[in-house]
C-alpha positions in Angstrom: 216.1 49.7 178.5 213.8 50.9 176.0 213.6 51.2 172.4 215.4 53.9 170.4 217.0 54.9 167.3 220.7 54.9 166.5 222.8 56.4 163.8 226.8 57.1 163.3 228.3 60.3 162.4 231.7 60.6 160.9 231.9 64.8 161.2 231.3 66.7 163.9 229.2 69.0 162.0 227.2 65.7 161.0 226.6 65.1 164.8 225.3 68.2 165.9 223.3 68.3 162.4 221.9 64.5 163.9 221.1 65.7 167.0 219.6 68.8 166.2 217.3 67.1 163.4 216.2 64.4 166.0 215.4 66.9 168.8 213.4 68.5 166.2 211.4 65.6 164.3 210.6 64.3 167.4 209.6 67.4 169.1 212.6 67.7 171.8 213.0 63.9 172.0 215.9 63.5 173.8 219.7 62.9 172.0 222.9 61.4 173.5 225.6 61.0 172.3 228.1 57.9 173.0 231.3 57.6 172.8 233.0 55.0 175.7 229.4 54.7 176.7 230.9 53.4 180.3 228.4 55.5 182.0 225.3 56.3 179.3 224.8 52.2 178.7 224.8 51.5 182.5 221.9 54.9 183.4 220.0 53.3 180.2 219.8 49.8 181.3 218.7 51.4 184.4 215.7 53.4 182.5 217.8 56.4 184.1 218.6 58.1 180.6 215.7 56.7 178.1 216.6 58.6 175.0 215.1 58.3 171.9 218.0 58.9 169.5 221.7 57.6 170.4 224.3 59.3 167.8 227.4 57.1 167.8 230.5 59.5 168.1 233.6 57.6 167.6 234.8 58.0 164.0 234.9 61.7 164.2 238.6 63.2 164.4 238.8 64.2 168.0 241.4 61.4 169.5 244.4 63.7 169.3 246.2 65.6 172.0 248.5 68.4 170.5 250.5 71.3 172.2 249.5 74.5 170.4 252.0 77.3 169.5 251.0 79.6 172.5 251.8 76.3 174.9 248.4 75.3 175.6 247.4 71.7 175.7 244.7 70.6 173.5 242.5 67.3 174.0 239.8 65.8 172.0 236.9 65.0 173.5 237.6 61.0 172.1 241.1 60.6 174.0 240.5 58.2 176.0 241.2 58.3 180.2 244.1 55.8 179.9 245.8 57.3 176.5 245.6 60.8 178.3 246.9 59.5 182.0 250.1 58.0 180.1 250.6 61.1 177.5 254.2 62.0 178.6 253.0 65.8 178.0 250.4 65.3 180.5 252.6 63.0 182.9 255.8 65.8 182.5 253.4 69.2 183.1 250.3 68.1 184.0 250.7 65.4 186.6 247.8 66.4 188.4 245.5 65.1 185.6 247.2 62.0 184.9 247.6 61.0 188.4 243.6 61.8 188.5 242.7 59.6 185.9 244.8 56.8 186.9 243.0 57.3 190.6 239.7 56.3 188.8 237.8 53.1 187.8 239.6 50.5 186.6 242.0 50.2 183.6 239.8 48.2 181.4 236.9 51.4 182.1 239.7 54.2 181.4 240.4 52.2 178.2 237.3 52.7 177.3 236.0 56.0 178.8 236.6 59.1 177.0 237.7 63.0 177.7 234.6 64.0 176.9 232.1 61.7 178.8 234.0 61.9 181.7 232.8 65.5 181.9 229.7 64.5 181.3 229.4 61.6 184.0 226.5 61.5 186.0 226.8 61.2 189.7 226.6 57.9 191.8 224.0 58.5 193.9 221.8 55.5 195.1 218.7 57.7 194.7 219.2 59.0 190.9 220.5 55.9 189.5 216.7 54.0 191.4 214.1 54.8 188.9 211.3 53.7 192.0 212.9 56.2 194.0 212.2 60.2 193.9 214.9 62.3 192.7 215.1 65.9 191.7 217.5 65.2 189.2 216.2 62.1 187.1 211.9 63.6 187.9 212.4 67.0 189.1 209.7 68.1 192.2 210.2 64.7 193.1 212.1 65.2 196.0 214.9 64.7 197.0 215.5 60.9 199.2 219.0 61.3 199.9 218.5 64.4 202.3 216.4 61.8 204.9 218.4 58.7 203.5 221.4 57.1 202.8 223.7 60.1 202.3 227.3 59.1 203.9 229.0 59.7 200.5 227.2 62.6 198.8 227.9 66.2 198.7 228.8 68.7 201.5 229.1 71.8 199.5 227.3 73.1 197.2 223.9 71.6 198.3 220.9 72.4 198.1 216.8 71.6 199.7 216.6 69.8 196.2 219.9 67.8 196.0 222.8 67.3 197.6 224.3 64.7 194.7 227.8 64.4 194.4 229.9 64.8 191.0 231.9 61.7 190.8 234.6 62.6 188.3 238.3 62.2 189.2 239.5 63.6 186.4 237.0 67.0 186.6 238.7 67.7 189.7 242.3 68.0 188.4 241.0 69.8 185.1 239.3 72.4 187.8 242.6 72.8 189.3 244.8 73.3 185.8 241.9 76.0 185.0 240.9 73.9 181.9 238.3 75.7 178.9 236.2 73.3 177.3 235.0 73.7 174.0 231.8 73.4 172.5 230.3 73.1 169.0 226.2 73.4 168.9 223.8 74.6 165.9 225.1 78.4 166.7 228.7 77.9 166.5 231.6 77.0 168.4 232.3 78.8 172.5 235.1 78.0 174.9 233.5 77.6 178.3 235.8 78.2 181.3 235.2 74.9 183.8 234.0 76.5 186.7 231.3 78.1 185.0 230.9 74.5 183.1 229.2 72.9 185.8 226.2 74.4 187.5 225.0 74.3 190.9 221.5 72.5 191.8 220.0 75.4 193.5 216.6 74.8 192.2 217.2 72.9 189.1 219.5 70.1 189.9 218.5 68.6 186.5 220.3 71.1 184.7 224.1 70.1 185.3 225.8 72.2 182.9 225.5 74.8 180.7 225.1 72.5 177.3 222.2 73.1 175.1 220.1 69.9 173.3 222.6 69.4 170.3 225.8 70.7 171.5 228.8 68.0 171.5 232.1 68.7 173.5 234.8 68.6 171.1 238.2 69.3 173.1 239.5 70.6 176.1 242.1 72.9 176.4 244.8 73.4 179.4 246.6 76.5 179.6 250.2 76.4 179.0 251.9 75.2 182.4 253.3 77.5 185.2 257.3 77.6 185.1 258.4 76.2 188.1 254.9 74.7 188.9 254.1 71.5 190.6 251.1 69.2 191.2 249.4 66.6 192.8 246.1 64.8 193.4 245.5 62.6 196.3 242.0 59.9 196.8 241.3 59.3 200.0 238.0 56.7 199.7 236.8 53.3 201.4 239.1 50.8 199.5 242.1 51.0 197.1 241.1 50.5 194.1 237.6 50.8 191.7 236.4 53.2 194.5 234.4 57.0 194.3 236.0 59.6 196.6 234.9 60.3 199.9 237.3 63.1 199.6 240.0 64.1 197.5 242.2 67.4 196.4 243.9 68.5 192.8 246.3 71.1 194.1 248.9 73.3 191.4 252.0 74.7 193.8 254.9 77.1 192.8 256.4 78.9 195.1 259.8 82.0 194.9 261.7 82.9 197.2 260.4 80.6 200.2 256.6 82.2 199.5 253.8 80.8 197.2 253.6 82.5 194.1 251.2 80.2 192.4 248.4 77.5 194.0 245.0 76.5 192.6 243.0 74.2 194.9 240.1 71.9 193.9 238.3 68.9 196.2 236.3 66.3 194.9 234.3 63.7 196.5 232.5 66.8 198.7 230.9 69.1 195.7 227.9 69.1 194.0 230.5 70.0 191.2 234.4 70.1 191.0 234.9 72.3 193.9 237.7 74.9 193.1 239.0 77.1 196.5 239.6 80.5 195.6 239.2 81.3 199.0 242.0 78.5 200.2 244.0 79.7 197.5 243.4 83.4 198.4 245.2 82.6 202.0 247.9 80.6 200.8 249.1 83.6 198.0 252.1 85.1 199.1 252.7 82.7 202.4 255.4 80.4 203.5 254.6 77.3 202.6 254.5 75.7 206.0 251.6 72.9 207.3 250.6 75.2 209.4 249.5 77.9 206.8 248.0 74.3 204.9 245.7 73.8 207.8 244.3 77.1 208.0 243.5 77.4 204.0 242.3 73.9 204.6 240.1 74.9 207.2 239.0 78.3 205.0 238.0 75.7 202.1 235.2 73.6 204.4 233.9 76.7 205.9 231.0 76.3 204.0 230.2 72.9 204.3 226.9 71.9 205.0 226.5 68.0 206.1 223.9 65.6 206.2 223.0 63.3 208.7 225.7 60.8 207.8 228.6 62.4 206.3 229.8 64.8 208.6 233.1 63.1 208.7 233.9 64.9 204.9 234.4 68.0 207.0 237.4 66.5 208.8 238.5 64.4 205.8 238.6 66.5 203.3 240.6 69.3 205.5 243.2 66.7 206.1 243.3 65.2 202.6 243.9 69.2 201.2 246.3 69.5 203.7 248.4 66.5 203.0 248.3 67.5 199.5 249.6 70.5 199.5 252.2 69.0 201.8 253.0 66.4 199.8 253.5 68.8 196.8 255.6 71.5 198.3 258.1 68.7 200.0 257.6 70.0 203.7 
């Protein structure tokens, strides 16, 4: 770990003020901010993050979660994974989300581990979190080891000839799912990013993972109000029980009238380069019985793209029959 500067805010616009004047006396030096600090302490021990300024984030307000008059849920960025997984808003209409969090690390982690660096987690990669080893992500032009390496549990969508990481996040797959907006306060305001467009894809710039700006601090998260009638579910499937990443997994939302689905949003993780939402798997469920049969075949429509490495070919197959069961599981067939 090397040597850097830290300092505690107590306002948000004190934060953003901290970071912004860092960045700038130290001519773009780079700023993190911590708040669990379950995954920023671990990538700086590693000499993965080395930044120069760490602006402590806990004491400003954002450890609330409120319903707002129009029925939207609002988190802040501080709630942390296990308050939010046992909120009995988020277990009575968004299940999806609580089951997701509960699905991930271990309980002493999700005690500590906030809303808003779990957005933020990096991915678990062997290559990135190897500071010997090239990566396009941590040194971009690198290269990229994985794509000739150990790859069995990285990414078969969403790749790319520069990376082919894999976001790790339990919890950013169900939020893809519900259609979450986050919210973001920088130097030029406040804007409410929509989460698909949150996350990028590597293409050529896999270091770029979102769309946040030096300075800008995610300050809540908003859900929109729940479907009537709606149902949801998020199944894991991975290499042990417990303390595990995905090798595959689905968020899926389900409502269905009069015997036909009125209402499904799909999401996989464990296979993306980001939260993978389906609009194409939802596009040929819309309007159809919901039978396993129909399941399969959106199933099938939401790996069509896949593109696997040399030792994860198995996700194809996988991840088809995890979606599937979802979506079984969800609509009681």
């Amino acid at each position: 770990m090397e040597p850097f500067t830290y300092s505690r805010a107590s306002q948000t616009r004190d934060a953003i003020a901290a970071a912004a004047s860092a960045s700038t006396a130290q001519q773009g030096a780079e700023v993190r901010f911590v708040a669990g600090g379950t995954t920023l302490i671990d990538l700086m021990k590693l000499n993965v993050e080395r930044p120069q300024q760490v602006v402590d984030i806990n004491h400003l307000p954002l450890s609330e979660v409120e319903t707002l008059a129009d029925g939207r849920l609002k988190i802040g960025a501080l709630v942390r994974n296990s308050d939010l997984a046992h909120h009995p808003v988020v277990q009575r209409d968004y299940a999806v989300l609580s089951e997701a969090l509960l699905a991930g690390a271990s309980a002493q982690l999700r005690n500590m581990a906030s809303t808003g660096g779990n957005l933020l987690q990096r991915t678990r990669c062997n290559y990135f979190r190897d500071a010997d080893m090239p990566c396009n992500k941590r040194e971009p032009g690198s290269g990229c080891s994985a794509i000739k390496g150990a790859n069995r549990n990285l990414a078969i969508l969403g790749t790319s000839d520069h990376c082919i990481a894999t976001n790790p996040s339990d919890m950013n797959v169900a939020l893809a799912a519900l259609e979450a907006v986050i919210v973001v306060q920088g130097t030029q305001g406040e804007r409410q990013v929509p989460i698909d467009a949150f996350f990028l894809l590597p293409g050529t710039t896999p270091q770029h993972e979102t769309v946040l700006q030096p300075g800008d601090l995610i300050t809540h998260v908003l859900l929109p109000a729940p479907v009537k009638g709606a149902r949801s579910h998020y199944l894991k499937l991975r290499d042990r029980a417990s303390y595990e990443f995905a090798l595959a997994s689905a968020a899926v939302v389900f409502a269905t009238d009069a015997g036909k689905i009125s209402h499904v949003r799909i999401a996989l993780g464990g296979v993306g380069t980001k939260p993978w939402r389906s609009s194409d798997a939802e596009k040929a469920l819309q309007g159809h019985s919901p039978t396993p049969e129909n399941f399969a075949a959106a199933a099938a429509v939401a790996l069509r793209d896949a593109q696997p490495q040399s030792e994860n070919a198995f996700k194809v197959d996988l991840a088809q029959r995890c979606l599937t069961q979802a979506l079984a599981t969800v609509a009681n067939v």
